[in-house]
HTML snippet that shows the backbone in 3Dmol.js (N, CA, C, O; Angstrom):
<script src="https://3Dmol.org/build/3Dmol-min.js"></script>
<div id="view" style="width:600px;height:400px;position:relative"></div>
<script>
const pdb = `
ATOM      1  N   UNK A   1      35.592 -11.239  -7.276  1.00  0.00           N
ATOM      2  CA  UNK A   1      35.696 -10.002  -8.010  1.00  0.00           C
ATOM      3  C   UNK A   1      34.304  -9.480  -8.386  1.00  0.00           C
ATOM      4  O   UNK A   1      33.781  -9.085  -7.345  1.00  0.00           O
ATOM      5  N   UNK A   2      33.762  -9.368  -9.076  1.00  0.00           N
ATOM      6  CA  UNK A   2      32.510  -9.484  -9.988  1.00  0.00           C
ATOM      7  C   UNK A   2      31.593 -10.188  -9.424  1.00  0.00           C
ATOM      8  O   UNK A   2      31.980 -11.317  -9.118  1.00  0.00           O
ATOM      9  N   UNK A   3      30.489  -9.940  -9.161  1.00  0.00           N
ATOM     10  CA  UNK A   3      29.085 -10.583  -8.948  1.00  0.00           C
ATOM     11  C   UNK A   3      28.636 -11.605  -9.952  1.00  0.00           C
ATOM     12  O   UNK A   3      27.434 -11.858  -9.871  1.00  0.00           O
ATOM     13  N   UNK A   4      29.493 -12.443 -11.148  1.00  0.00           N
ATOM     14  CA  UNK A   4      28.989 -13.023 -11.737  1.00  0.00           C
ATOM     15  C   UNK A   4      28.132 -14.338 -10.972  1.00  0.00           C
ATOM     16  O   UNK A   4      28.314 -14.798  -9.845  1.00  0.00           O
ATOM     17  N   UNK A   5      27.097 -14.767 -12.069  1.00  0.00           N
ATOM     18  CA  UNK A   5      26.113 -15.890 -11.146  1.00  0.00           C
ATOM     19  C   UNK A   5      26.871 -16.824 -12.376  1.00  0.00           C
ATOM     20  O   UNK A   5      27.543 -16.454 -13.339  1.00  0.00           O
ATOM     21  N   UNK A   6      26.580 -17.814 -12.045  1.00  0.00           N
ATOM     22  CA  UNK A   6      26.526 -19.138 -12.121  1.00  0.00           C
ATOM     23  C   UNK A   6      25.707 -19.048 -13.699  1.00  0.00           C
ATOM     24  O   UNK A   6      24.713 -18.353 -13.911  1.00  0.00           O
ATOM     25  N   UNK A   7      26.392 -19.922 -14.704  1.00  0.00           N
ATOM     26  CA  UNK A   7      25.029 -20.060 -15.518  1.00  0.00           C
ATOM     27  C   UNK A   7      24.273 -21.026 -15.578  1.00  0.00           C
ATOM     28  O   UNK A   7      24.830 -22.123 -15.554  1.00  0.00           O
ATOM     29  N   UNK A   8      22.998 -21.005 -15.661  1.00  0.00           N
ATOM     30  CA  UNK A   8      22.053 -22.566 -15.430  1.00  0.00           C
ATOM     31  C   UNK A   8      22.469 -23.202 -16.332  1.00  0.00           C
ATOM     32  O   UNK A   8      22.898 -22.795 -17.411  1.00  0.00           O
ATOM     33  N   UNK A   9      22.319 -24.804 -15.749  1.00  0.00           N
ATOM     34  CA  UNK A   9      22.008 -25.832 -16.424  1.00  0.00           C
ATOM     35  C   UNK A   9      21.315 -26.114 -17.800  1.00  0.00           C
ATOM     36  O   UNK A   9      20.120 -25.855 -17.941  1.00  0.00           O
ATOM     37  N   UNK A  10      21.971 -26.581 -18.690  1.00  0.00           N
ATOM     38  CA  UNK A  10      21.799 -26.713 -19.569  1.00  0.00           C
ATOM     39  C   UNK A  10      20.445 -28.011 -19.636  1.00  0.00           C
ATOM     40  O   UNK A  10      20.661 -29.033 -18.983  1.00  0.00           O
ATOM     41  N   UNK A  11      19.098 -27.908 -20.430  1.00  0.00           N
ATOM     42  CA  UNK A  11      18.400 -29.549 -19.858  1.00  0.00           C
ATOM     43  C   UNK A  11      18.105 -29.344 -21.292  1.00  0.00           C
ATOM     44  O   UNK A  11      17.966 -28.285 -21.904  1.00  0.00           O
ATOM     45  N   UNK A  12      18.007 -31.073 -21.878  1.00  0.00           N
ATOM     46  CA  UNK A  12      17.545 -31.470 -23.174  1.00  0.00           C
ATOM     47  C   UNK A  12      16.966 -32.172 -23.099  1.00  0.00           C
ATOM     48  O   UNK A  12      17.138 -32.983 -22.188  1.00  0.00           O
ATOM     49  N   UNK A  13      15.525 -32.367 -24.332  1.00  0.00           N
ATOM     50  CA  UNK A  13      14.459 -32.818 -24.168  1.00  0.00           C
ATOM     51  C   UNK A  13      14.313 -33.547 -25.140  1.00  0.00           C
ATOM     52  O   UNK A  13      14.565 -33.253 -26.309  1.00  0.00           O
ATOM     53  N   UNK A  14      13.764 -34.866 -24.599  1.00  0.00           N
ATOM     54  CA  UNK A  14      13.779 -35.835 -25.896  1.00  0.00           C
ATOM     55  C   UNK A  14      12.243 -34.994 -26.547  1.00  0.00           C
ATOM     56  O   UNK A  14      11.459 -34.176 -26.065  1.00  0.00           O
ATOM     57  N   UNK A  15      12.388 -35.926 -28.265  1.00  0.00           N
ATOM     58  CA  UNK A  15      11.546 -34.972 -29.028  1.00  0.00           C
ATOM     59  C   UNK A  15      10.070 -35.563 -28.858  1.00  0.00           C
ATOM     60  O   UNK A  15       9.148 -34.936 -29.380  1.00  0.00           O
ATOM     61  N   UNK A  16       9.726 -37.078 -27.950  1.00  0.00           N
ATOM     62  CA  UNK A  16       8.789 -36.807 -27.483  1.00  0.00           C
ATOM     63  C   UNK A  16       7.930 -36.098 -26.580  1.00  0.00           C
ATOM     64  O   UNK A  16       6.732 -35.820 -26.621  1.00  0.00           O
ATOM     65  N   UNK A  17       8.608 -35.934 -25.971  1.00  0.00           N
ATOM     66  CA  UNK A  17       8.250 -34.887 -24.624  1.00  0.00           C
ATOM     67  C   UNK A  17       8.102 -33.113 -25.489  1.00  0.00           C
ATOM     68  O   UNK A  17       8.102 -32.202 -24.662  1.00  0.00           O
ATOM     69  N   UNK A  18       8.003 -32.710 -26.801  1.00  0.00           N
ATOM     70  CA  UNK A  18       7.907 -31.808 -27.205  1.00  0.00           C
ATOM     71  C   UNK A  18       6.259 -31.882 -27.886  1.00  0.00           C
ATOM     72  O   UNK A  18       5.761 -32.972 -28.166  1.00  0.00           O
ATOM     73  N   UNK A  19       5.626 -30.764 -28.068  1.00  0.00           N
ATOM     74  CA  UNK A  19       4.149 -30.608 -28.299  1.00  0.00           C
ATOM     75  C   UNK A  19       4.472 -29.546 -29.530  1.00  0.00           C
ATOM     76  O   UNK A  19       5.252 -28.596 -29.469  1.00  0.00           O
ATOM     77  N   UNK A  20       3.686 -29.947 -30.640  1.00  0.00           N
ATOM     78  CA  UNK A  20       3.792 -29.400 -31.754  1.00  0.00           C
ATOM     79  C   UNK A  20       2.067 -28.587 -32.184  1.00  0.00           C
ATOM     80  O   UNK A  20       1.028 -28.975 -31.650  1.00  0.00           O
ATOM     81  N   UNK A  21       2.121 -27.334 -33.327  1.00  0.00           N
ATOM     82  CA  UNK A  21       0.918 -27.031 -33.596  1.00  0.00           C
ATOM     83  C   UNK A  21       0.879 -27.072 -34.378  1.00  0.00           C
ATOM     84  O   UNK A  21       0.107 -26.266 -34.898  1.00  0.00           O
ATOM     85  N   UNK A  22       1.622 -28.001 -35.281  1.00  0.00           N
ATOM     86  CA  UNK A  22       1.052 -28.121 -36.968  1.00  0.00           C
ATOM     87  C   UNK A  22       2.385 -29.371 -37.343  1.00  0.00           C
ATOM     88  O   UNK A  22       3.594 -29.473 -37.136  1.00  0.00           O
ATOM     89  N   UNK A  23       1.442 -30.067 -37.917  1.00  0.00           N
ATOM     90  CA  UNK A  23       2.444 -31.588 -38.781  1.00  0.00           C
ATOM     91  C   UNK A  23       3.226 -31.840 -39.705  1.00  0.00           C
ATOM     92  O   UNK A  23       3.758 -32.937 -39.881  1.00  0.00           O
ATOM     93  N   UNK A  24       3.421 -30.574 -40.586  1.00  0.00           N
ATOM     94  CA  UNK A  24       4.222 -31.101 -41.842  1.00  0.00           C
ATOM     95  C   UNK A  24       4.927 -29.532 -41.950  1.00  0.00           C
ATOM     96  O   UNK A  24       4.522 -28.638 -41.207  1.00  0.00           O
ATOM     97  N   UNK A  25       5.659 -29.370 -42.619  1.00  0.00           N
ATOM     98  CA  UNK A  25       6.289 -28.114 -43.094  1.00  0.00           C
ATOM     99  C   UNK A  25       6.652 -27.888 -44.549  1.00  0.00           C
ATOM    100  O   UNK A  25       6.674 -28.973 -45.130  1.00  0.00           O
ATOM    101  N   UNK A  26       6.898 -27.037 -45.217  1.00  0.00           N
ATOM    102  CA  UNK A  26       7.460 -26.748 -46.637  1.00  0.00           C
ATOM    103  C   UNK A  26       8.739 -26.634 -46.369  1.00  0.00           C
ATOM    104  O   UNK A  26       9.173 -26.357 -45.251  1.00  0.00           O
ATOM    105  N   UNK A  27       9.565 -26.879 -47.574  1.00  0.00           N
ATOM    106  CA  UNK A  27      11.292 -27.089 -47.746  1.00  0.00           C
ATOM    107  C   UNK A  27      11.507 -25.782 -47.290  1.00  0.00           C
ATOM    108  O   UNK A  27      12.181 -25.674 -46.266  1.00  0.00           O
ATOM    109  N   UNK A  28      11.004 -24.579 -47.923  1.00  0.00           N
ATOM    110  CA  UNK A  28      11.936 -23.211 -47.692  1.00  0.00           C
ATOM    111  C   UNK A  28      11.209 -22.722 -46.509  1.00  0.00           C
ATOM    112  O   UNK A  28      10.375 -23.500 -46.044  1.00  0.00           O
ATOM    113  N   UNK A  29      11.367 -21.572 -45.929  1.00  0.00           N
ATOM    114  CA  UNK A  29      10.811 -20.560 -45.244  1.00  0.00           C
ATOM    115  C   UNK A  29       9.937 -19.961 -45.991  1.00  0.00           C
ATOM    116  O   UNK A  29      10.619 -19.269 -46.747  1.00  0.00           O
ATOM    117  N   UNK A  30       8.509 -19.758 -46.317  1.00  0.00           N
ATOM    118  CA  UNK A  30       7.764 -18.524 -47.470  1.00  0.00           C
ATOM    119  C   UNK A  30       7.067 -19.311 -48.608  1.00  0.00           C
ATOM    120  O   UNK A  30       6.251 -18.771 -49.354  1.00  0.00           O
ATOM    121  N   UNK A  31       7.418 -20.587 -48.705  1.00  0.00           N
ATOM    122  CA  UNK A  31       7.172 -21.005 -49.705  1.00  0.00           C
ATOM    123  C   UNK A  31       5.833 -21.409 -50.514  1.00  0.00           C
ATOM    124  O   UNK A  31       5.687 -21.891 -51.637  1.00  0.00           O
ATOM    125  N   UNK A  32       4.948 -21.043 -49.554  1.00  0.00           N
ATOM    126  CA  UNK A  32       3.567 -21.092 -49.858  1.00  0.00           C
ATOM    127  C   UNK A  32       2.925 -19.845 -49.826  1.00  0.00           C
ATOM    128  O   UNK A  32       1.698 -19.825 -49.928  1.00  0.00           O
ATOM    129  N   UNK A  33       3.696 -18.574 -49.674  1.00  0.00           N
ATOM    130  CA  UNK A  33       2.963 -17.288 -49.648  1.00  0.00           C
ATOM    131  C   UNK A  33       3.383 -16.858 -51.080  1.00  0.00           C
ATOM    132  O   UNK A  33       3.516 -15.636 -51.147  1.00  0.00           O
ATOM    133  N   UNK A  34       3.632 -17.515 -52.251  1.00  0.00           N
ATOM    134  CA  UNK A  34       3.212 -16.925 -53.972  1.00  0.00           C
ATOM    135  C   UNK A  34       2.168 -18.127 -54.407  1.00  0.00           C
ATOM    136  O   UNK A  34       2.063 -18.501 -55.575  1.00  0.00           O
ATOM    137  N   UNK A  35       1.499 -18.618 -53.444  1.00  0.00           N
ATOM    138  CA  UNK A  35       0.175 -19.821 -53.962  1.00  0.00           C
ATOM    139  C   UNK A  35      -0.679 -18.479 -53.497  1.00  0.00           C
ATOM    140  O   UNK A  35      -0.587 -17.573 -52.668  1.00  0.00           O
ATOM    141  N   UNK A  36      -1.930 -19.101 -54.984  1.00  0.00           N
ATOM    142  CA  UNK A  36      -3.337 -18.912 -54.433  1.00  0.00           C
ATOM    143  C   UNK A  36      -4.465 -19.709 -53.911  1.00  0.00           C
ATOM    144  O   UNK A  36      -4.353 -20.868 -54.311  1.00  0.00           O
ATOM    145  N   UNK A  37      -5.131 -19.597 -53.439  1.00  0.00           N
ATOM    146  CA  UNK A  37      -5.775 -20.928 -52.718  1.00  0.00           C
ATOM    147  C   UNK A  37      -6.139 -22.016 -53.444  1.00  0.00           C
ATOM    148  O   UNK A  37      -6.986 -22.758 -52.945  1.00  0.00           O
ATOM    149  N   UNK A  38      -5.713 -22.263 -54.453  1.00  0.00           N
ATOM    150  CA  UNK A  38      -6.091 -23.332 -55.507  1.00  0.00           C
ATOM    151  C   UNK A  38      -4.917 -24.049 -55.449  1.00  0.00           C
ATOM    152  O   UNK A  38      -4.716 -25.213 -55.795  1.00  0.00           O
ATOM    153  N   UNK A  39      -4.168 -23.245 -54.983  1.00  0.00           N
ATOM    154  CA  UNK A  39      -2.746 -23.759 -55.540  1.00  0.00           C
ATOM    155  C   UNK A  39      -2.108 -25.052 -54.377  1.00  0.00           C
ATOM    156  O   UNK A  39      -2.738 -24.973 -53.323  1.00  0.00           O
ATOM    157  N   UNK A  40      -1.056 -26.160 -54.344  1.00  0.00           N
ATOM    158  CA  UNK A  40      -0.940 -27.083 -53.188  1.00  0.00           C
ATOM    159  C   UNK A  40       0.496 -26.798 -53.308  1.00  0.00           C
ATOM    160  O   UNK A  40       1.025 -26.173 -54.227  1.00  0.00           O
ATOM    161  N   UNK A  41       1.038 -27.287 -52.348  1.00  0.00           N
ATOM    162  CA  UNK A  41       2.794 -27.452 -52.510  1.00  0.00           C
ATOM    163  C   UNK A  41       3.117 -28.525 -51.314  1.00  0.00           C
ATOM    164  O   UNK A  41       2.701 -28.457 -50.157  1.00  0.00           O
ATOM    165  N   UNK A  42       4.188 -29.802 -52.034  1.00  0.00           N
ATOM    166  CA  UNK A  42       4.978 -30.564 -51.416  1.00  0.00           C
ATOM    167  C   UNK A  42       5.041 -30.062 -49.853  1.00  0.00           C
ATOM    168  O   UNK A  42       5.323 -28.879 -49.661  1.00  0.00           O
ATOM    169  N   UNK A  43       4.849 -30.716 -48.998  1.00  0.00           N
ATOM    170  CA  UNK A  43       5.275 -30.473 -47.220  1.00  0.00           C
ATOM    171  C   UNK A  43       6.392 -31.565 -47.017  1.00  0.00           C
ATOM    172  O   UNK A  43       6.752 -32.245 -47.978  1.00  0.00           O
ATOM    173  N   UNK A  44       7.011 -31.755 -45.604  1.00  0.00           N
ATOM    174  CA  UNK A  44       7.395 -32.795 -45.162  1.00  0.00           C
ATOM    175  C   UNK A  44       7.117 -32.594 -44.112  1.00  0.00           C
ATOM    176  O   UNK A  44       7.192 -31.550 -43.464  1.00  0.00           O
ATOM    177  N   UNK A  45       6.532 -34.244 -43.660  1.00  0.00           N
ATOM    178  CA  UNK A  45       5.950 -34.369 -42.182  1.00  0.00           C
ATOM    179  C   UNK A  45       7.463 -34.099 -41.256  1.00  0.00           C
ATOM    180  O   UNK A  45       8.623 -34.424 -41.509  1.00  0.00           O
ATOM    181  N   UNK A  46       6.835 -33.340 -40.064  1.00  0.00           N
ATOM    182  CA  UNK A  46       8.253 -33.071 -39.118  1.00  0.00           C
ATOM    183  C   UNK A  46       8.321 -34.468 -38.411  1.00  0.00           C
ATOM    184  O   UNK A  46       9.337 -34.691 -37.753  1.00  0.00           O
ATOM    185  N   UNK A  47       7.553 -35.233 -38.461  1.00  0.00           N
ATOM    186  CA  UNK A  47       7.383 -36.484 -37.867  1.00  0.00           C
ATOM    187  C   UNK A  47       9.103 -37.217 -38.414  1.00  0.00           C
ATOM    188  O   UNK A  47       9.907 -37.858 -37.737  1.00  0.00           O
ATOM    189  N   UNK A  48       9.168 -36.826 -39.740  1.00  0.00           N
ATOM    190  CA  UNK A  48      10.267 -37.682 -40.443  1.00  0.00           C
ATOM    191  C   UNK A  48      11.505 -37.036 -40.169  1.00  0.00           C
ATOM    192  O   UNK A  48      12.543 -37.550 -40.586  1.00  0.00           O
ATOM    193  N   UNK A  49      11.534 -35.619 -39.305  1.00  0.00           N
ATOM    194  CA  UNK A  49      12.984 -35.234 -38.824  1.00  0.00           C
ATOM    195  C   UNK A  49      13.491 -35.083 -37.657  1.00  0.00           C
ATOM    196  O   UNK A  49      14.173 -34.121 -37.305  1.00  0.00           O
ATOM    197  N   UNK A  50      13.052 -36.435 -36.706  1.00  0.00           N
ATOM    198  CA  UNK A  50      13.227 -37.112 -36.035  1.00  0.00           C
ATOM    199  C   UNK A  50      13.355 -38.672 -36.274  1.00  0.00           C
ATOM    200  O   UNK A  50      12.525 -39.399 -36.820  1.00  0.00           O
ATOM    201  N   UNK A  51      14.832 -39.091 -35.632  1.00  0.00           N
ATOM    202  CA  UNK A  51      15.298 -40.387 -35.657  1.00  0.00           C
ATOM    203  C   UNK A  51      14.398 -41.582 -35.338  1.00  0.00           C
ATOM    204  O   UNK A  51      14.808 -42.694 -35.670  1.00  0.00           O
ATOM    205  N   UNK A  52      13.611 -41.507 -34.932  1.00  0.00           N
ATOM    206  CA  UNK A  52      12.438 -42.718 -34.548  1.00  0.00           C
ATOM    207  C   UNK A  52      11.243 -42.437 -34.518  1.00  0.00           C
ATOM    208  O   UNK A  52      10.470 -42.771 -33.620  1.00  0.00           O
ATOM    209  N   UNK A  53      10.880 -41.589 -35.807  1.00  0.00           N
ATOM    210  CA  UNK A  53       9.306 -40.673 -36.450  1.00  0.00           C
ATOM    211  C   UNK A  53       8.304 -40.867 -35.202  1.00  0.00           C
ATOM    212  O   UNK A  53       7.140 -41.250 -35.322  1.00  0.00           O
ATOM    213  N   UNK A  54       9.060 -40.480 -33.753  1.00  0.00           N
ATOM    214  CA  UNK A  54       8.204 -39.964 -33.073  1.00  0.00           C
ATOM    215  C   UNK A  54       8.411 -38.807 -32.480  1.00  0.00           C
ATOM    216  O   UNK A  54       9.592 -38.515 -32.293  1.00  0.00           O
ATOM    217  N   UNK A  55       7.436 -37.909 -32.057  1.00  0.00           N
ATOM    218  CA  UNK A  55       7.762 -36.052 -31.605  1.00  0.00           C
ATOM    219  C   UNK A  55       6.148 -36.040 -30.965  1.00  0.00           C
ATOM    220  O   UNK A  55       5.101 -36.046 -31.613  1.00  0.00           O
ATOM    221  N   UNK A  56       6.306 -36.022 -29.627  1.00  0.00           N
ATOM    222  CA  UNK A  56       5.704 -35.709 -28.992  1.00  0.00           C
ATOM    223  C   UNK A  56       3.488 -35.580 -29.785  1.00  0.00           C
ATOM    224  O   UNK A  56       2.831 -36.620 -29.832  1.00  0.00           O
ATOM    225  N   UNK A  57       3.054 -34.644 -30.100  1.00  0.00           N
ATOM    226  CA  UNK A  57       1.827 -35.147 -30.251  1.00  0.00           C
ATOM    227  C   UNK A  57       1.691 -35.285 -31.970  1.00  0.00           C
ATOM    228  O   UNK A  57       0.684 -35.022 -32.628  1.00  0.00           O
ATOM    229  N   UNK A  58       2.740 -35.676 -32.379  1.00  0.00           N
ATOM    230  CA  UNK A  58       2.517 -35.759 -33.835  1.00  0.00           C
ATOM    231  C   UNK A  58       2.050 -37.025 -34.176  1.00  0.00           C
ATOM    232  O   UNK A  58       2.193 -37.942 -33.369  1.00  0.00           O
ATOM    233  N   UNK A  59       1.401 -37.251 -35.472  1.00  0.00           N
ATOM    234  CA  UNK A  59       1.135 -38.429 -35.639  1.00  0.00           C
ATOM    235  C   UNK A  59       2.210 -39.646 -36.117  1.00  0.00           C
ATOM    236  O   UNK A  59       3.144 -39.336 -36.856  1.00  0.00           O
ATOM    237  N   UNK A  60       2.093 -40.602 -35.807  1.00  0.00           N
ATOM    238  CA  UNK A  60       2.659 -41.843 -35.987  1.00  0.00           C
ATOM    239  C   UNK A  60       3.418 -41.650 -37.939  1.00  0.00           C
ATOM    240  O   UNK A  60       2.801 -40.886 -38.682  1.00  0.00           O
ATOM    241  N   UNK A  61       4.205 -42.111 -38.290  1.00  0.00           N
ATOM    242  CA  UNK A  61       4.923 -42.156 -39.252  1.00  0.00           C
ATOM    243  C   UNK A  61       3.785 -42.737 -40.400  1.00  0.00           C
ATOM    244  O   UNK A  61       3.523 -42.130 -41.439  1.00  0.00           O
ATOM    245  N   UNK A  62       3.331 -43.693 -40.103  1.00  0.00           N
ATOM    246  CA  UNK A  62       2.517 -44.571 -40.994  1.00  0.00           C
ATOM    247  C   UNK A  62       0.882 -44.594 -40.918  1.00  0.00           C
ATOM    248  O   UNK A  62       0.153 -45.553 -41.171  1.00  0.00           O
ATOM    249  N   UNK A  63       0.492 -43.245 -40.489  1.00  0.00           N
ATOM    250  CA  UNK A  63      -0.575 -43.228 -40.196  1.00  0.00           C
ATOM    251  C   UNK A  63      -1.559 -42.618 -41.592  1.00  0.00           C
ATOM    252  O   UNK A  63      -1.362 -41.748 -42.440  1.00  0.00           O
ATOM    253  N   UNK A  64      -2.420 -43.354 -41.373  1.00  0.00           N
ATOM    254  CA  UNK A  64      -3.387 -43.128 -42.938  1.00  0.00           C
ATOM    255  C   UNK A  64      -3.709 -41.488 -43.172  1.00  0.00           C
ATOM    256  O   UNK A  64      -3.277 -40.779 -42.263  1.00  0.00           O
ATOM    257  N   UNK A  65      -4.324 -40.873 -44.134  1.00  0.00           N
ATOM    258  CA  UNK A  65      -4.616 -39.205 -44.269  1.00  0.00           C
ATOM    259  C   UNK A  65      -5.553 -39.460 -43.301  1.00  0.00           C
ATOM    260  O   UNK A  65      -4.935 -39.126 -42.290  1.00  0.00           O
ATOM    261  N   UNK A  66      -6.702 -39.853 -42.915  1.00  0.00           N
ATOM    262  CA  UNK A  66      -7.892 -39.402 -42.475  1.00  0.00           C
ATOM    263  C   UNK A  66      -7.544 -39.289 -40.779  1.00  0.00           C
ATOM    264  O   UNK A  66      -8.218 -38.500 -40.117  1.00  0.00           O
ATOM    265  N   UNK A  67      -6.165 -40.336 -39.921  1.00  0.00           N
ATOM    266  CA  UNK A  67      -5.825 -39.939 -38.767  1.00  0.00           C
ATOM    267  C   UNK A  67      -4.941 -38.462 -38.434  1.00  0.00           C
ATOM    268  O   UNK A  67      -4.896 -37.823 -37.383  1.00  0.00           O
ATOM    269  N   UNK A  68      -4.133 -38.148 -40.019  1.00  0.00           N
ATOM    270  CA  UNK A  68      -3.515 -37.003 -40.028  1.00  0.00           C
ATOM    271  C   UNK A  68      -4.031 -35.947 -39.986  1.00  0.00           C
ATOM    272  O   UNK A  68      -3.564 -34.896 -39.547  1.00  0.00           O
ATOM    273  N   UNK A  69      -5.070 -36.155 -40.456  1.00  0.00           N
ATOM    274  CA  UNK A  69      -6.460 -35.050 -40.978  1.00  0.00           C
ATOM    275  C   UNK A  69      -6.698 -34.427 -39.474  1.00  0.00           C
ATOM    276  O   UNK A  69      -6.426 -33.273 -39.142  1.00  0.00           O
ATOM    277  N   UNK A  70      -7.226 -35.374 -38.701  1.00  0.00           N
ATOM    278  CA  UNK A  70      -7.801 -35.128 -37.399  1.00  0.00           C
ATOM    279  C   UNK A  70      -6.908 -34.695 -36.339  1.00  0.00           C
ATOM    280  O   UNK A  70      -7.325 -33.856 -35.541  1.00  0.00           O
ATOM    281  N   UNK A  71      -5.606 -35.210 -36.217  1.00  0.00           N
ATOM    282  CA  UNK A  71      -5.060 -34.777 -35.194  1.00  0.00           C
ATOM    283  C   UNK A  71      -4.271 -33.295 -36.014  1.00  0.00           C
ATOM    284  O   UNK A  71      -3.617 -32.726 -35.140  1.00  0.00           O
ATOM    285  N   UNK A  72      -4.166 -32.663 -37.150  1.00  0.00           N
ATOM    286  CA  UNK A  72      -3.867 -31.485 -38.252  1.00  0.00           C
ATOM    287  C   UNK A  72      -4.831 -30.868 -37.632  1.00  0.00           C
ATOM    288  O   UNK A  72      -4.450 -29.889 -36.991  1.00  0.00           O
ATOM    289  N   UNK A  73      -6.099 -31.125 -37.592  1.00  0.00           N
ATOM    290  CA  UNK A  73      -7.341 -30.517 -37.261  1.00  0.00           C
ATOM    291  C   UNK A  73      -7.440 -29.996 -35.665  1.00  0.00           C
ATOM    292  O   UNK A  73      -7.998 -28.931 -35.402  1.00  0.00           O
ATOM    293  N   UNK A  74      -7.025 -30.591 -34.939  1.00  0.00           N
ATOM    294  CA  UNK A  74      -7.154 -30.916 -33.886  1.00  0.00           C
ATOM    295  C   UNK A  74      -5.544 -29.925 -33.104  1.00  0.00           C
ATOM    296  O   UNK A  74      -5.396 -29.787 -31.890  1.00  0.00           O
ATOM    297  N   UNK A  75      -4.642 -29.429 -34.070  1.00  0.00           N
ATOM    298  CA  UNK A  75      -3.349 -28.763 -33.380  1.00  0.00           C
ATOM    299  C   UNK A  75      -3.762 -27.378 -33.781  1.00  0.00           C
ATOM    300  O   UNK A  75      -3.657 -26.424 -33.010  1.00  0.00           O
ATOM    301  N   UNK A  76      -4.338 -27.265 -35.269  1.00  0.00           N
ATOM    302  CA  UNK A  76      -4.926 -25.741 -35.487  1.00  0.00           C
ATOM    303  C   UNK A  76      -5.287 -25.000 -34.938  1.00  0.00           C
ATOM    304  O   UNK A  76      -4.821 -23.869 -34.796  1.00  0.00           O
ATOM    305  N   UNK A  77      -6.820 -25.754 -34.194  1.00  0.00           N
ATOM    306  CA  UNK A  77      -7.627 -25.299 -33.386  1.00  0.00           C
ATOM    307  C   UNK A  77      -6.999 -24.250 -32.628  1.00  0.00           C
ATOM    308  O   UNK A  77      -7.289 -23.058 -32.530  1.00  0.00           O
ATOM    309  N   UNK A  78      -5.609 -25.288 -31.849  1.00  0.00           N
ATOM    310  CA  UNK A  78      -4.584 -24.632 -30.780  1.00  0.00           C
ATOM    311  C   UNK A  78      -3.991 -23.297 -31.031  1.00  0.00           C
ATOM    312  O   UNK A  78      -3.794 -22.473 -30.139  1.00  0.00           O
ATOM    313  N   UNK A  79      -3.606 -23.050 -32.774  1.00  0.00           N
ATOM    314  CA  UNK A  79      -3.305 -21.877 -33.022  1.00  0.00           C
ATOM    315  C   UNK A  79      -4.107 -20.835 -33.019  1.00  0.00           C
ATOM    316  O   UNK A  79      -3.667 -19.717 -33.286  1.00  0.00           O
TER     317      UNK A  79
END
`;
const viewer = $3Dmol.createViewer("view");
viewer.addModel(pdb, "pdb");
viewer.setStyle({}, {cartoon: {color: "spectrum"}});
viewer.zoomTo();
viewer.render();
</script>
């Protein structure tokens, strides 16, 4: 009848195989745009919302500030 195509394949990607540009996030959407630069607010590493705190180039679960620092430093750049 109809020329319909086929729809592709669906493919899922484990969350290492995913590349991230920044390590931690805030709870809400916005939630750091009523800070002034003095100001800090709670994050959570995305590392921890994944089942086995690994995601592709994020850092390791248990990794000290100064390795977080660098590879934080190091995804920015990218933005």
């Amino acid at each position: 009848m109809w020329p319909f195509k086929k729809k592709p394949k669906i493919e899922y990607l484990e969350a290492a195989e995913l590349n991230f540009t920044q390590v931690d996030f805030t709870e809400r959407f916005g939630d750091h745009l009523s800070l002034s630069e003095d100001e800090w607010i709670e994050t959570i590493p995305m590392n921890r919302t994944f089942p086995d705190g690994k995601g592709g180039n994020l850092p390791p679960i248990d990794a000290i500030g100064d390795e977080v620092y660098r590879i934080a430093s190091r995804l920015s750049e990218i933005r």
